[in-house]
C-alpha positions in Angstrom: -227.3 -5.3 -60.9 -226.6 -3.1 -57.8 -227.4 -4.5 -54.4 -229.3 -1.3 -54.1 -231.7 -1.7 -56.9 -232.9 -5.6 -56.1 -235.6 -5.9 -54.2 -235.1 -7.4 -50.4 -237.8 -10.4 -49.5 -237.2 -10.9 -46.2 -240.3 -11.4 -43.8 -241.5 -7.8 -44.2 -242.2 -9.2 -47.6 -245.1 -11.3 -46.5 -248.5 -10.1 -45.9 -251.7 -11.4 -44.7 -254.7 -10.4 -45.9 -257.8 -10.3 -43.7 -260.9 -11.7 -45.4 -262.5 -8.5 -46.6 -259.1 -7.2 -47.9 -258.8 -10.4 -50.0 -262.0 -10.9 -51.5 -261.8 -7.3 -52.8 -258.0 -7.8 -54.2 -259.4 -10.9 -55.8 -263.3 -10.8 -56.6 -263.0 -13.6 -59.1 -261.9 -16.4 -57.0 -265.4 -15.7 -55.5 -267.8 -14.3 -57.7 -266.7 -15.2 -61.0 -266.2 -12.6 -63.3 -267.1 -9.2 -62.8 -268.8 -7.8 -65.8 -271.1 -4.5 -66.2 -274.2 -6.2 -65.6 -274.9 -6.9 -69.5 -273.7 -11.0 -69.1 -276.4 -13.4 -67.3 -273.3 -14.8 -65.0 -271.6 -10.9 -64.6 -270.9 -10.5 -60.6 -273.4 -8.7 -59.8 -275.9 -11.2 -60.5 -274.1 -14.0 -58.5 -274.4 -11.4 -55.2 -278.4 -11.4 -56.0 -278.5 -15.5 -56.3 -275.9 -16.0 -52.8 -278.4 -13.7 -51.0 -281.5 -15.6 -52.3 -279.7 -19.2 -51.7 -279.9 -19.0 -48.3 -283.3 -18.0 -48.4 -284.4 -21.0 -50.4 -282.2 -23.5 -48.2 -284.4 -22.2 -45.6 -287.5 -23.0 -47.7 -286.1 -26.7 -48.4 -285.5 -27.1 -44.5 -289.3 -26.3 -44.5 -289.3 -22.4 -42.9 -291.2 -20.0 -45.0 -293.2 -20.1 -48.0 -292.5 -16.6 -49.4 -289.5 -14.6 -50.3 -289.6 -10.7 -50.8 -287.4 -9.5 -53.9 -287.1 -5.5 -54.5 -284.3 -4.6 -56.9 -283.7 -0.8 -58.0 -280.9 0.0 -60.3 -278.2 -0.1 -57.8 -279.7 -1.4 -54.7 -281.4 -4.7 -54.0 -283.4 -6.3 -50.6 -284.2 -9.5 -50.1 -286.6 -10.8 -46.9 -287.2 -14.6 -45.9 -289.5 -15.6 -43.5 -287.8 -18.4 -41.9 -286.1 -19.1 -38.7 -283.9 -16.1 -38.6 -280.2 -15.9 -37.8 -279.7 -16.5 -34.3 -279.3 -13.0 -33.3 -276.0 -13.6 -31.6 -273.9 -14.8 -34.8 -275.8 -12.3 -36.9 -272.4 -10.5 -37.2 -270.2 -13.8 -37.4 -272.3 -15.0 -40.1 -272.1 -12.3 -42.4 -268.7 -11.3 -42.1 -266.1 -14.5 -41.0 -265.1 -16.9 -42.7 -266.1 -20.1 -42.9 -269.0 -19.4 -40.1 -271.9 -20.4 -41.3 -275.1 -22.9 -40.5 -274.6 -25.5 -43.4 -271.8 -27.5 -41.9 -273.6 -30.0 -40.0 -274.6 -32.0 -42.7 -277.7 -33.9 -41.0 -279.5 -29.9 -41.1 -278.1 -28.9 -44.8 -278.0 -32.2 -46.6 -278.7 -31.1 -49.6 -277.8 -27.2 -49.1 -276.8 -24.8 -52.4 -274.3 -22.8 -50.2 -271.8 -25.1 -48.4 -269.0 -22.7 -48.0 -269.8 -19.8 -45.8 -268.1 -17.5 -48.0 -271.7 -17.0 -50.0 -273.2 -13.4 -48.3 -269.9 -12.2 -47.0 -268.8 -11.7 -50.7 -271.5 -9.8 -51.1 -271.1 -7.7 -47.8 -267.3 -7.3 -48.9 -268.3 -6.2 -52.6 -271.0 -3.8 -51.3 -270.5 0.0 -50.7 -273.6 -0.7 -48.4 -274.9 -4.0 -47.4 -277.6 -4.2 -44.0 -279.0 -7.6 -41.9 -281.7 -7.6 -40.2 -282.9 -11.0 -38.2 -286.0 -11.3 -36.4 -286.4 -14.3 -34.3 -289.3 -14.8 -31.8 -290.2 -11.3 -31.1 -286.6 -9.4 -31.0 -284.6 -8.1 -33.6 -280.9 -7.9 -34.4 -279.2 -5.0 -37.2 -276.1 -4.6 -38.4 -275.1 -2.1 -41.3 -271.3 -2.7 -43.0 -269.2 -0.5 -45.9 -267.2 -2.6 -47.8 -267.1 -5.0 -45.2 -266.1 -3.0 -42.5 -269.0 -3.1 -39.7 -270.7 0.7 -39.4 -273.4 -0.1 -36.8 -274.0 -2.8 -34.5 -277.6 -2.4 -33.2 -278.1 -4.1 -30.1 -280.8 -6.8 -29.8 -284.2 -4.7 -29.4 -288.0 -6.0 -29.2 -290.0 -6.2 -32.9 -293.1 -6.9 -34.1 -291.6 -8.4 -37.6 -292.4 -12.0 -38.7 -289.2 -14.7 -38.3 -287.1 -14.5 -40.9 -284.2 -12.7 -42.6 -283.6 -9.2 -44.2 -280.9 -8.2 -46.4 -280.0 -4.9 -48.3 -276.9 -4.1 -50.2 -275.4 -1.8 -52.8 -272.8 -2.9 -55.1 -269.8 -0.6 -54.7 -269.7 0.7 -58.3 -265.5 0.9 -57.9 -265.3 -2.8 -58.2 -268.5 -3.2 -60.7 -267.5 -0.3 -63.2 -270.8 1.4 -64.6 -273.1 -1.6 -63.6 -276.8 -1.9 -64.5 -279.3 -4.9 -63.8 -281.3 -6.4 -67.1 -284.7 -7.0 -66.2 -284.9 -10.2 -68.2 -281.8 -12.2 -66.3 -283.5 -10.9 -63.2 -286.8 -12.5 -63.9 -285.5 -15.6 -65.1 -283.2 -16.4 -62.1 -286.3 -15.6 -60.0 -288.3 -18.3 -62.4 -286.0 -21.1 -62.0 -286.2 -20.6 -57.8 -289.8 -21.3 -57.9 -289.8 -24.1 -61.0 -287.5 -25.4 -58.5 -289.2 -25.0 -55.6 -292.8 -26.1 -55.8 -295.2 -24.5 -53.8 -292.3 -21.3 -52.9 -293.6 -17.7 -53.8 -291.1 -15.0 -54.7 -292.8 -11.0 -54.3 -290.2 -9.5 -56.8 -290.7 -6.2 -57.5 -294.6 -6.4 -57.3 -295.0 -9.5 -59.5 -295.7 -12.6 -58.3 -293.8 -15.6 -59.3 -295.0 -19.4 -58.4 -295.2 -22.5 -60.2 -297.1 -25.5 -59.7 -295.8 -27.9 -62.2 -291.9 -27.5 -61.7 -290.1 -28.2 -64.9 -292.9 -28.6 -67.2 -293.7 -24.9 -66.3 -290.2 -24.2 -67.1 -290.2 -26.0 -70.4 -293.4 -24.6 -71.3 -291.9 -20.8 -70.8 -288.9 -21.9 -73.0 -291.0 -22.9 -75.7 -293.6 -22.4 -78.3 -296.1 -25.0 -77.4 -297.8 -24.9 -80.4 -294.9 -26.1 -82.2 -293.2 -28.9 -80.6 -293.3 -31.9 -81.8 -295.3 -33.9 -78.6 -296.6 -33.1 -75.6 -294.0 -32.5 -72.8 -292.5 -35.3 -71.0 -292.6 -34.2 -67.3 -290.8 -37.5 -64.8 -290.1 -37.2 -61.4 -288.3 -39.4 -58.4 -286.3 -38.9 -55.6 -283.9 -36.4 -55.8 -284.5 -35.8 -59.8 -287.1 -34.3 -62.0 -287.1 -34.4 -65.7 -288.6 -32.4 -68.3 -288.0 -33.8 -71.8 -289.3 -32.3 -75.4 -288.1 -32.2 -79.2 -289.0 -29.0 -81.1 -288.3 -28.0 -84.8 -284.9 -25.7 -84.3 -281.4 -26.6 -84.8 -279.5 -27.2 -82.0 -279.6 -28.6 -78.3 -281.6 -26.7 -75.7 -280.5 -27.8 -71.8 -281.3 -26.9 -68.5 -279.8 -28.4 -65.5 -280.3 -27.9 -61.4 -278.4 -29.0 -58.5 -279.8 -28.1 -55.4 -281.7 -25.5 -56.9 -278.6 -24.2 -58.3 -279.0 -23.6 -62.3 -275.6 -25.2 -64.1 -275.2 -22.8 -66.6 -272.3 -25.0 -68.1 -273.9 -28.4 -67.2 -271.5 -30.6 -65.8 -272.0 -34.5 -64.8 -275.5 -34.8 -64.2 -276.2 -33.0 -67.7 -273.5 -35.4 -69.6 -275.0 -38.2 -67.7 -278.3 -37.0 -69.4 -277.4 -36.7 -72.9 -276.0 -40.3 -72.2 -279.3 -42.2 -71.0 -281.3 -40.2 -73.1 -279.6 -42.0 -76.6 -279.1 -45.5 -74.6 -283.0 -45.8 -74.0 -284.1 -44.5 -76.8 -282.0 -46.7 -79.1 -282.8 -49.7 -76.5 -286.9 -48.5 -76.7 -286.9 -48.4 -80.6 -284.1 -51.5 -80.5 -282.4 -49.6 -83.4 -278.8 -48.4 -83.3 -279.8 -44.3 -84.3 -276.5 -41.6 -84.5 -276.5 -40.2 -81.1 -276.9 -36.7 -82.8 -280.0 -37.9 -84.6 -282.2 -38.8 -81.5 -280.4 -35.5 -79.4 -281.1 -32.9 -82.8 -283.6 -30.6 -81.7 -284.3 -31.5 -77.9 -285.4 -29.1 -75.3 -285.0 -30.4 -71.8 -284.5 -29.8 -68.1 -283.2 -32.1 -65.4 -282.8 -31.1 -61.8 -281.0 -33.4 -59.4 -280.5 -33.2 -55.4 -276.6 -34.1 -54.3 -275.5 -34.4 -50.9 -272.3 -32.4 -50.6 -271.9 -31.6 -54.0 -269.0 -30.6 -55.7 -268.4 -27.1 -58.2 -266.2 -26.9 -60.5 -265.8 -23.1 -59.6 -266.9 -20.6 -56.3 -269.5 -19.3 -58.7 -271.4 -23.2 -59.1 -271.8 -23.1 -62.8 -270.7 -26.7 -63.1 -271.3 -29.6 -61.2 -268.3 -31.8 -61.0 -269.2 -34.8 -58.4 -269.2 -37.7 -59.7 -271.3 -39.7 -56.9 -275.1 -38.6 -55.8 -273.6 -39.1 -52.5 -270.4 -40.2 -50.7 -271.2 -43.6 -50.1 -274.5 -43.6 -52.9 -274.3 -44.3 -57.0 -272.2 -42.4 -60.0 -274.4 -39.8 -61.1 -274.0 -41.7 -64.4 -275.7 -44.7 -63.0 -278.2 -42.7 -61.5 -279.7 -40.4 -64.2 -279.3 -43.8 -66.8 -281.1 -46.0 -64.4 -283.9 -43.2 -63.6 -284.3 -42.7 -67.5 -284.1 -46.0 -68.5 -287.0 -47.1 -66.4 -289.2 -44.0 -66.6 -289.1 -42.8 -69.9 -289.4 -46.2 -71.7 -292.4 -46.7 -69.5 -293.7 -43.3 -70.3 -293.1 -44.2 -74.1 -294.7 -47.5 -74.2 -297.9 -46.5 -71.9 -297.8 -42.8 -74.7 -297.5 -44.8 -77.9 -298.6 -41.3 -80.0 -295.3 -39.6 -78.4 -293.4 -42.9 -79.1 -294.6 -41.9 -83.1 -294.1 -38.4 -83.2 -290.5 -38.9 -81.4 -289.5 -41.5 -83.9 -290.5 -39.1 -86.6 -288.3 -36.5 -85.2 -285.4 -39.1 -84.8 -285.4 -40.1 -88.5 -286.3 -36.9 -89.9 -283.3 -35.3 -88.3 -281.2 -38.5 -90.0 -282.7 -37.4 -93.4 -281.1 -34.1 -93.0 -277.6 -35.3 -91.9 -277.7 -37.6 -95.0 -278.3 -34.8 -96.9 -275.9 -32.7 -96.4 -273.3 -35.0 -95.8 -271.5 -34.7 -99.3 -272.0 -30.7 -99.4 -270.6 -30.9 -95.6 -267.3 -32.6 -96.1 -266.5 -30.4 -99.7 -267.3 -26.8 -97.7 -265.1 -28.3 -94.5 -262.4 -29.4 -96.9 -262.3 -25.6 -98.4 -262.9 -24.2 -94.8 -259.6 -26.0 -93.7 -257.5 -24.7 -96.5 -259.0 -21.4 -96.2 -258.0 -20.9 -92.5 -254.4 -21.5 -93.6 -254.7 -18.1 -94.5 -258.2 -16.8 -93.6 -258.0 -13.1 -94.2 -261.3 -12.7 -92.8 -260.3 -14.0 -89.0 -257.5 -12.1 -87.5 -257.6 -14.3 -84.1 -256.3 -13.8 -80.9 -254.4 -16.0 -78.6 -256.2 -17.3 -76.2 -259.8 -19.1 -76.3 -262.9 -19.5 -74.8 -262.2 -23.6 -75.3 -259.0 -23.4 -73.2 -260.9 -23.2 -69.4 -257.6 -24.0 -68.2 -256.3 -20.6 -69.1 -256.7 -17.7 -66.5 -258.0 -15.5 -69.3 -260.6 -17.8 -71.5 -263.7 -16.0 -70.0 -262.9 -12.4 -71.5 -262.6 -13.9 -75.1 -264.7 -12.0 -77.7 -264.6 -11.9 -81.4 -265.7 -9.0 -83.3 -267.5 -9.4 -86.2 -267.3 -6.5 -88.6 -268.4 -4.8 -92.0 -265.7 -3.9 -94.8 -261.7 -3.4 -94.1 -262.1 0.1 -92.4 -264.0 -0.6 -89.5 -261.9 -4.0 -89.2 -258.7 -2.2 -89.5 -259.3 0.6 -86.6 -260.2 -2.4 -83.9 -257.6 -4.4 -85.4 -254.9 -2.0 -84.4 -256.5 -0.8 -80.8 -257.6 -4.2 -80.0 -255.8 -6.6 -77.5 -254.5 -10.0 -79.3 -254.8 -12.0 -76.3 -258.3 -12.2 -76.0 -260.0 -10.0 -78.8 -260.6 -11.6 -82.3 -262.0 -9.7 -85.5 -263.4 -11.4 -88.5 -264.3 -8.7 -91.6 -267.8 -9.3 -93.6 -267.2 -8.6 -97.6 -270.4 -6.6 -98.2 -274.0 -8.2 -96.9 -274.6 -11.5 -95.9 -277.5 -13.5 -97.1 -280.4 -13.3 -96.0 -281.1 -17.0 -94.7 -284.4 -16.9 -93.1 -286.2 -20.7 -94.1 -283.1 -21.7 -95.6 -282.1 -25.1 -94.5 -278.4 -25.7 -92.8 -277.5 -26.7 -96.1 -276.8 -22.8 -97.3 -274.4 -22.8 -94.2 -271.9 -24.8 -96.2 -273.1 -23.3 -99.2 -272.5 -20.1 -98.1 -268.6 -19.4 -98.0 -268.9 -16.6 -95.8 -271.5 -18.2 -93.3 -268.9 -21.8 -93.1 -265.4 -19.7 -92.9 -267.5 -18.0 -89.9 -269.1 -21.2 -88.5 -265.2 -22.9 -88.5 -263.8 -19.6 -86.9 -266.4 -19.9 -84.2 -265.9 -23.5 -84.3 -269.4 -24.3 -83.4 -270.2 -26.9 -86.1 -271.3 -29.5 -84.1 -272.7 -27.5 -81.3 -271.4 -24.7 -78.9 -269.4 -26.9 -76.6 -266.5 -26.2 -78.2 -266.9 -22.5 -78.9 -264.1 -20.6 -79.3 -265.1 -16.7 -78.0 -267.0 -15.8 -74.3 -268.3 -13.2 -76.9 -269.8 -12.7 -80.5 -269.9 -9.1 -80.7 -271.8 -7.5 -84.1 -269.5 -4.3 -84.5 -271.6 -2.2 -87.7 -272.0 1.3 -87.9 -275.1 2.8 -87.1 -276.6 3.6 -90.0 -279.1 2.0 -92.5 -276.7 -0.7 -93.8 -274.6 -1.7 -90.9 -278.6 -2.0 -89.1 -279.7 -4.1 -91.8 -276.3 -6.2 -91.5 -276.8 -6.4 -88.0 -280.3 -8.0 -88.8 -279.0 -10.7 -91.2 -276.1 -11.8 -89.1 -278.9 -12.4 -86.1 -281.0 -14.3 -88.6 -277.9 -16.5 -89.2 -277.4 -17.0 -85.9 -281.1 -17.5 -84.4 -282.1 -20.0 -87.6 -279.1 -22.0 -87.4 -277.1 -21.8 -83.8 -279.9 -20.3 -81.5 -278.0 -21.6 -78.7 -275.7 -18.7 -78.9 -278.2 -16.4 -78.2 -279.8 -18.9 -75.2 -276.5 -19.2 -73.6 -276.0 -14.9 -73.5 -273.2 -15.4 -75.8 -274.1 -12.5 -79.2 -273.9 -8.7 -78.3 -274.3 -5.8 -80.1 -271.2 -3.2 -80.1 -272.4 0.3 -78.8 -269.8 2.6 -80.3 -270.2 6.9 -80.0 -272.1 8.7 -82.0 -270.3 11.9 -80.4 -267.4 13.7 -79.3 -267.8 16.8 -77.8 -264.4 18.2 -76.2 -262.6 21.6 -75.0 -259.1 21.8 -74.4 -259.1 20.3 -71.3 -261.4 17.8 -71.5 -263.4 15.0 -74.4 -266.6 13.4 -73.6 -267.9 10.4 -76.1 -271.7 10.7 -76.1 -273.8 7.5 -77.4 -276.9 9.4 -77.5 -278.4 12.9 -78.2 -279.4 12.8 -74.5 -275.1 11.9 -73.2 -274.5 14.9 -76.6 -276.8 17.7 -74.5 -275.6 16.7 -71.2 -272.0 16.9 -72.6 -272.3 20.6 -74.0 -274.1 21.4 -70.7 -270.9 20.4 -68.9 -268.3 21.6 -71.3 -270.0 24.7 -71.8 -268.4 27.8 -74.1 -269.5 26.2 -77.6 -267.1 22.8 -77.4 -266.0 20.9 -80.5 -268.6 18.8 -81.5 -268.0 15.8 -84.2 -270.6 13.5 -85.4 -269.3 9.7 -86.4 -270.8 8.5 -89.3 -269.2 5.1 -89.0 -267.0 2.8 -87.1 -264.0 3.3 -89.7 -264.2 7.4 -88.7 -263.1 6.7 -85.5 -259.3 6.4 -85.2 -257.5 3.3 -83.8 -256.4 5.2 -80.4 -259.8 6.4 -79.4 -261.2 3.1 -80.6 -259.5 1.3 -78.1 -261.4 2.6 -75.1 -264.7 1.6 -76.9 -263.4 -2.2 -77.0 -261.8 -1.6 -73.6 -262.8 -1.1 -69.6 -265.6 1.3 -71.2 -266.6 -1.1 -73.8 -271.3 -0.7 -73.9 -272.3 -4.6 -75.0 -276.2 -4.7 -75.8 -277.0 -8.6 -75.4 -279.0 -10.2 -77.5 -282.2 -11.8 -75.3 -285.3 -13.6 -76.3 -288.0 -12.8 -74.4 -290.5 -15.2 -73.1 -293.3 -14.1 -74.8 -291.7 -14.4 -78.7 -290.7 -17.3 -80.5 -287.2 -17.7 -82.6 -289.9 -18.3 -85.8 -292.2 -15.8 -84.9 -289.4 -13.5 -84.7 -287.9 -14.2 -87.9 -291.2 -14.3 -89.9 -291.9 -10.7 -88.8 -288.8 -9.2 -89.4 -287.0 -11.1 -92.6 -290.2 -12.9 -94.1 -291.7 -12.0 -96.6 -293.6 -8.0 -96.1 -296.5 -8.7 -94.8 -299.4 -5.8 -93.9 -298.8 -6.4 -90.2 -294.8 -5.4 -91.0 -295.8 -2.6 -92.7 -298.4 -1.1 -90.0 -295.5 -1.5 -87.5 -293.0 0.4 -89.8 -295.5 3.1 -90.5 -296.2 3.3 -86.8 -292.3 3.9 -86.0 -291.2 5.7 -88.7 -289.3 8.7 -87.1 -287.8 10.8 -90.4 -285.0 13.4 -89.8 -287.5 16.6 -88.7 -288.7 14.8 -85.9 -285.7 14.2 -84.9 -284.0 18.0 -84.9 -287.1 19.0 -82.9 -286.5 16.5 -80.2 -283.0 18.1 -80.2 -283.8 21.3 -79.8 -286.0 20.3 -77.1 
């Protein structure tokens, strides 16, 4: 090679990055993934929850009893009424570094946001972000653009209550085509105030407040009619636990730190699932399968750490292993706490001690029952992913956390060989998986697990996802339904959500099933091609375009070719998540739609029945 052509790295090489500058080159080390908005832990979302933290360490120091939430689609403004910022280091504290009131430990002990990095993310991810701090009378504002300060008010008189404003505007360059769901919003503000006893969060109109902490929570999470004894609500210093058993598959958890919801757990959760088989087993003074006594639990445990430590900037996982630096493992702590309150709770509730026990060994009945059909369909399973036609996989998994990419794995579950073959070809092996559907699957609503193994289609897909014995080790960030849009690929749709909600409902919990929104339009000149998802996108295309464009009208997924399919599955890829609101029930849901038809189901098809007429005349509205 030619001295000319290699690149010099001399000292004009190396360059320093101020703060903003490097939070914006690299969002993730800070915010966790980006995401549209259509993921419960997508960016934007994390932005909302660092502005509220410090609102609600404000509450646990004992300033204000009410937070004000108002979130539009792109803007969101959050007031406290605590102390304030001192109006000096308003500035400071919102934009440098490692400034912040939570290191001197003795007024933060058990803070969410150690790090001072929290709200200066957000100011540096924000096309506008504003802070307003009214202490004793005066009033201090300061308005920033993507970090860089705008206007710095000077201190003025104000008649405002003490506390803390904050606005901000994601900058839609970094969060591509974002959008808030109104369902993770409410949630995250109902686990503040489960959290926070007595607290009051205003957001948008609607108050939230809870008096009852996790047994509030639990009873939102559940059907109460259904589960199997009354909940279990315990509470001590520095940990409160909810505990019940319902009749679904699977484990449901909820864990806290500091106020901080775990999404992925971590040592206070495993610590739980630990104590909760020791002292049952020790309580019943029988030796039960530890998935026995955990098959079909609902629960919540919140614990306060001094200093904790996250596995990631984002504090999805808790990863200290002490309560406090000099104080017990979190191990012994949670086992200790359980294994005195809830075998007191049992022997003073001998009804719940009965009805648990029943759960316990019912749960073993099943296991035993489909332990010989179990180990025949896993023995086919493993010689059929020697050469599973059905799973083209990719190379990198959701299991591998160590891997840079294992959050942006997604596997695309599809109908027949065309539609399989077009995002087979555009699709990028790394990180996106297809697995092809052979016709319609069955129908499995009040089935047992049994037709899981059964079912060759349902096990192949159950070992490709690799979520037999739970979703720990789940292999894809995302279980994406990719059918076409018409009668049969909606119906398909339907019975692949019945698999999932009847047998593995903790997909769905844990935001991990989407639906694929692919085009149903192209409208294009010469110059220019515009994909429209809706008759709405098709009119405001033609308006555009003008001069009678090409229109064309995709019937299915296996019309659209391999090239264009690529930007569906790409940067401009639409994901519909799969939610369940608070209001429905997994059985409810599944009675109405795939139970047997019942007059109430045919009232609400009559009611929505929209036939092709309808339709045109919208259109040519």
């Amino acid at each position: 090679m030619s001295e000319e052509n290699q690149v010099q790295y001399t000292e004009d090489s190396i360059r320093s990055l101020d703060w903003k500058e490097h939070i914006r080159m690299r969002p993730g080390m800070y915010i966790g993934k980006l995401g549209d908005g259509s993921a419960q832990d997508d960016g934007i979302y994390v932005l909302v929850k660092e502005v509220i933290d410090n609102c609600i360490d404000e509450h646990m120091m004992g300033y204000g009893k009410t937070i004000d939430v108002k979130i539009t689609d792109h803007r969101v403004e959050v007031r406290d009424y605590g102390r304030g910022i001192p109006l000096g280091k308003v500035v400071d504290c919102v934009s440098k570094i490692n400034t912040g009131g939570k290191y001197d430990s003795g007024a933060f002990q058990k803070s969410v946001g150690l790090n001072g990095v929290g709200t200066k993310a957000v100011n540096a991810l924000s096309n506008y972000f504003k802070v307003q701090s009214y202490r004793e009378g005066q009033t201090k504002v300061a308005e920033f653009k993507q970090g860089e300060i705008i206007t710095d008010h000077k201190i003025g008189s104000s008649s405002g209550r003490n506390g803390t404003l904050v606005a901000f505007e994601p900058d839609g360059t970094i969060f591509k085509n974002f959008h808030f769901i109104p369902e993770y919003l409410n949630d995250l503000i109902w686990n503040y105030v489960f959290l926070n006893a007595g607290l009051t969060i205003n957001f948008n109109g609607q108050k939230f407040h809870s008096e009852n902490g996790l047994r509030d929570l639990l009873e939102r999470k559940t059907d109460v009619e259904n589960i199997r004894y009354p909940i279990i609500h315990l509470k001590g210093n520095d940990i409160e636990l909810a505990l019940t058993h319902s009749n679904q598959y699977g484990e449901e958890y909820y864990s806290f730190v500091n106020g901080q919801y775990t999404t992925q757990g971590g040592t206070h959760l495993a610590a739980l699932r630990e104590a909760l088989v020791r002292t049952v087993r020790d309580f019943y003074k029988k030796d039960f399968d530890a998935t026995d006594i955990r098959a079909s639990v609902v629960a919540a445990i919140a614990v306060r750490v001094q200093e904790p430590v996250f596995e990631s900037q984002t504090k999805t996982k808790l990863g200290s292993q002490n309560v406090a630096p000099d104080g017990p493992t979190m191990r012994t702590f949670v086992n200790d706490f359980l294994k005195t309150e809830l075998d007191n709770y049992l022997h003073r509730n001998p009804p719940v001690a009965d009805a648990l026990l029943k759960r316990i060994l019912q749960s073993e009945r099943e296991r035993k029952e489909i332990a010989g059909i179990k180990k025949l369909a896993n023995d086919r399973a493993k010689k059929a992913n020697l050469h599973n036609k059905k799973l083209r996989d990719c190379r990198v998994h959701f299991s591998d956390k160590s891997k840079e990419r294992a959050e942006e794995t997604m596997i695309f579950i599809t109908e027949g060989d065309s539609a399989s073959g077009s995002i087979t070809k555009s699709r990028d092996v790394e990180t996106q998986a297809v697995f092809s559907l052979r016709g319609k699957p069955l129908n499995c609503f009040n089935l047992t697990k049994k037709v899981v193994y059964e079912n060759e289609e349902f096990n192949l897909l159950q070992h490709a996802l690799n979520i037999e014995d739970g979703i720990e080790g789940l292999r894809y960030r995302k279980i994406i339904i990719a059918t076409d849009a018409d009668v049969d690929g909606m119906h398909i749709r339907l019975l692949l959500l019945t698999f999932f909600l009847q047998f593995f409902p903790d997909l769905v919990r844990h935001n991990h099933v989407y639906i694929l929104d692919t085009p149903l339009f192209r409208v294009r000149n010469k110059k220019e091609t515009i994909y429209c998802y809706s008759e709405e996108e098709k009119r405001a295309a033609i308006a555009k375009l003008g001069n009678k464009p090409e229109i064309t009208r995709f019937k299915g997924l296996g019309e659209i070719s391999p090239d264009e399919f690529g930007k569906f599955i790409g940067d401009e890829m639409r994901l519909e998540p799969i939610i369940i609101k608070k209001d429905t029930t997994i059985k409810q849901l599944l009675s109405f739609y795939m139970g047997k038809n019942t007059p109430e189901r045919q009232d609400f098809i009559v009611d929505n029945l929209r036939i092709e007429k309808d339709l045109v005349e919208e259109t040519a509205a």
